[in-house]
N, C-alpha and C positions, 0 to 999 in steps of 0.2 A: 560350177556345174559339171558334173559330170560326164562322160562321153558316152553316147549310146551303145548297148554290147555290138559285135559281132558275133558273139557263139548263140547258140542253141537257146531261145528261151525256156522257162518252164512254161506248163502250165497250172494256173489256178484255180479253184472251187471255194470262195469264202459266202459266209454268210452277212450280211448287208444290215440287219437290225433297220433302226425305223430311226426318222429326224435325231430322235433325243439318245442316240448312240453318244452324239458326239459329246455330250454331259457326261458319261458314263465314268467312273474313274479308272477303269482298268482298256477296255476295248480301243481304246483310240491309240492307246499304245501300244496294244501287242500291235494291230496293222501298221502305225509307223516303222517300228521295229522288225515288220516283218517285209517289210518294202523296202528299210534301209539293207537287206540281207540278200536280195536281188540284183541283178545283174539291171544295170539302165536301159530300159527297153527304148527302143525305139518310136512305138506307139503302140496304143493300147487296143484289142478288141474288147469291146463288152457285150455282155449276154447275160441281161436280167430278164428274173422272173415277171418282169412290171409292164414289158412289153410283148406281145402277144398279137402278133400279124402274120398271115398269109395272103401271099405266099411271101417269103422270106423278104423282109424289109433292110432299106443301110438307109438310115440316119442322116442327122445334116452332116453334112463335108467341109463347110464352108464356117460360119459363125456356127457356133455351139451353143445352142441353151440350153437353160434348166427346165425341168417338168415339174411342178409341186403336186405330184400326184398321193397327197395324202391330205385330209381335213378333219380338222376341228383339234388342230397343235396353236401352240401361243405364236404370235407373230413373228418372234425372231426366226424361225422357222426358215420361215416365207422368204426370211431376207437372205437367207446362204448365198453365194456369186461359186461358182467356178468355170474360171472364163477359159477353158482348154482350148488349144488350137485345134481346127479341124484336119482330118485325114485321108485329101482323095488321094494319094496314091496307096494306100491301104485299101480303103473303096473299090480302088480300081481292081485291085489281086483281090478279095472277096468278091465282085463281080464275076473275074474271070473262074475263079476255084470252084464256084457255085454255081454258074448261071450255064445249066446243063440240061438235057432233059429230066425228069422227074424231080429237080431242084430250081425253077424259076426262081430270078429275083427282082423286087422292084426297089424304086428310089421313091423315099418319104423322104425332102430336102428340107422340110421344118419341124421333124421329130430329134427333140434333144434329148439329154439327159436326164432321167428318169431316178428317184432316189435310192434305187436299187445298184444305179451306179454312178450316180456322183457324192451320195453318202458316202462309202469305203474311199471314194479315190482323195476326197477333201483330205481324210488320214493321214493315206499313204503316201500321197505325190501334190503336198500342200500347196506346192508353189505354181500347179496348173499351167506346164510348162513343155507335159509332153503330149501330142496328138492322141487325142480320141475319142474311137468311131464306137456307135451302138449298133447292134443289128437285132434283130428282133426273135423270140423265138415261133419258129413256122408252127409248131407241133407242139404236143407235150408226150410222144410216143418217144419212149427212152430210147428205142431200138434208130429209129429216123433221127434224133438227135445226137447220137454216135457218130452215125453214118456224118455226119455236117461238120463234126469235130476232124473226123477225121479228115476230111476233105480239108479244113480248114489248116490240119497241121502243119504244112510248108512254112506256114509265114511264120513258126517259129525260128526258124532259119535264117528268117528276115530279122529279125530283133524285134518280133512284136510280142507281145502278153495278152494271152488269150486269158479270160477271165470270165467265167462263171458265174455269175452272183446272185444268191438265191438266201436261203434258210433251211440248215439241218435238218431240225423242224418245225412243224408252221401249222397251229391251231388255234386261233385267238380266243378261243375260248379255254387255251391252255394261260392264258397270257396270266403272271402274278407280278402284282408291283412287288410283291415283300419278296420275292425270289423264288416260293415253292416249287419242286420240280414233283409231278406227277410224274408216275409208277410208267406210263404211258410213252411221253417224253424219255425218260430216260433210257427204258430199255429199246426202242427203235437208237435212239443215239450210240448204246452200247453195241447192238448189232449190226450197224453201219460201219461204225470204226472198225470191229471184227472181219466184216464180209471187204472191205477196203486193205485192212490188214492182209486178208487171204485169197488176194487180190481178184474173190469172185466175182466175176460180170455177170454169169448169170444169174444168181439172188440179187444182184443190185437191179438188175435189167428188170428182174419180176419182183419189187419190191413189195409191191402193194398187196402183194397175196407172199410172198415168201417171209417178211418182216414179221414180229411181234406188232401189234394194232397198226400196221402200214396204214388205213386208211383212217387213222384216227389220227397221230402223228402227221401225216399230211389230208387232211376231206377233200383239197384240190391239189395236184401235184407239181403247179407251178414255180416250187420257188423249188423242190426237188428236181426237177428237170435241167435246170443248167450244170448240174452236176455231169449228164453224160455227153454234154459238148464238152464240158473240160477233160471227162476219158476218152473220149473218143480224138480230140485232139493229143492228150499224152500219152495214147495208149502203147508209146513203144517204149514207154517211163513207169510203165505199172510197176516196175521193179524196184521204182524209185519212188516211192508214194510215202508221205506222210503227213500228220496230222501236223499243224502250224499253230493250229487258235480252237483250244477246246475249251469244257466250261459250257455255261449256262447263264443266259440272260432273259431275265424277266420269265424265269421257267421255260423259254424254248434253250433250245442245245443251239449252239454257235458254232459248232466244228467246221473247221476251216482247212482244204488239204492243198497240198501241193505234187504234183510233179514234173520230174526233174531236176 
């Protein structure tokens, strides 16, 4: 096993796909491979699209469970395990980072892991071996979810990995088994990469009116949203942005960035 970093973590923005990611024959790999290319974080923060609480929620600390927040998958599903160790001294510096005026937070000490983040982490960090906490997102207001990241960036400091987990894009009425990627899909994905390239925050911030079909590419902007806790917590890394996991699955875009 590895020793946890001491420097500087990045941070992340991947996209999560659904149960049957992990059948997939290419995705499960680039996330191993992109986790084996990271530094050993200490513990993990997650901030999935799947959880949706105000005011701002932290997860169990203690035992960690699983959320099967999806239906009507075949049963093996159901049966995934990832038994992570819990995180309150993480907990505890997310309390303090946060729990401020205009940022209340509360304790849900039986909200687990949700498959917006124990999908990817099954991936990346199989052996479920390093701490970690979910917190929920308060908002789906890009601008307030910057604002959270940023607050949150210290604990990069700390060796933790903040992690975003959401989907590039996300229409399930985009959804194709055979792969088809709609005109729709692609060019929001095209100009996400660009607008991330040219390290705009303001078209990303205004996406949904600055984007090609922004509200078609997302109808709800939920799984868009953890995108700007992960800028807002790297925002001193914009310089250092890249794409890690691109591509298309089941016709939605999969882009996946990093920085730091």
């Amino acid at each position: 096993m590895s020793t946890p970093t001491t420097e500087r973590m990045p941070t992340l923005y991947l996209s999560h796909g659904a149960p049957p990611l992990a059948d997939d024959p290419i995705w499960p790999g680039e996330l191993a491979a992109w986790s084996a290319d990271l530094p050993r974080p200490k513990a993990i923060l997650m901030v999935s699209a799947h959880w949706e609480e105000a005011p701002l929620a932290i997860g169990a600390i203690e035992t960690v469970p699983l959320v099967y927040d999806f239906w009507g998958f075949p049963e093996h599903y159901y049966q995934v395990r990832y038994a992570a160790p819990g995180a309150p001294e993480l907990a505890a510096s997310v309390r303090k980072l946060l729990n401020a005026p205009g940022t209340p937070v509360q304790d849900v000490p039986d909200r687990g892991l949700d498959h917006g983040a124990y999908v990817p982490l099954v991936e990346m960090y199989p052996d479920a071996d390093i701490p970690v906490l979910q917190v929920s997102l308060p908002t789906l207001d890009p601008r307030k979810l910057m604002e959270i990241g940023r607050k949150l960036a210290p604990l990069r400091d700390e060796g933790v990995l903040i992690v975003g987990s959401g989907f590039f894009t996300h229409n399930l009425r985009a959804l194709s088994p055979d792969g088809r990627i709609s005109s729709v899909m692609a060019e929001f994905d095209d100009w996400g990469h660009r607008a991330l390239e040219a390290r705009d925050l303001d078209a990303l911030l205004d996406f949904e009116h600055k984007a090609p079909a922004g509200r078609l590419a997302h109808p709800r902007t939920e799984h868009f949203a953890p995108l700007f806790v992960t800028l807002g917590a790297g925002e001193a890394d914009l310089g250092d942005q890249r794409s890690v996991i691109d591509g298309f699955w089941m016709g939605l875009a999969k882009r996946s960035i990093q920085l730091g």
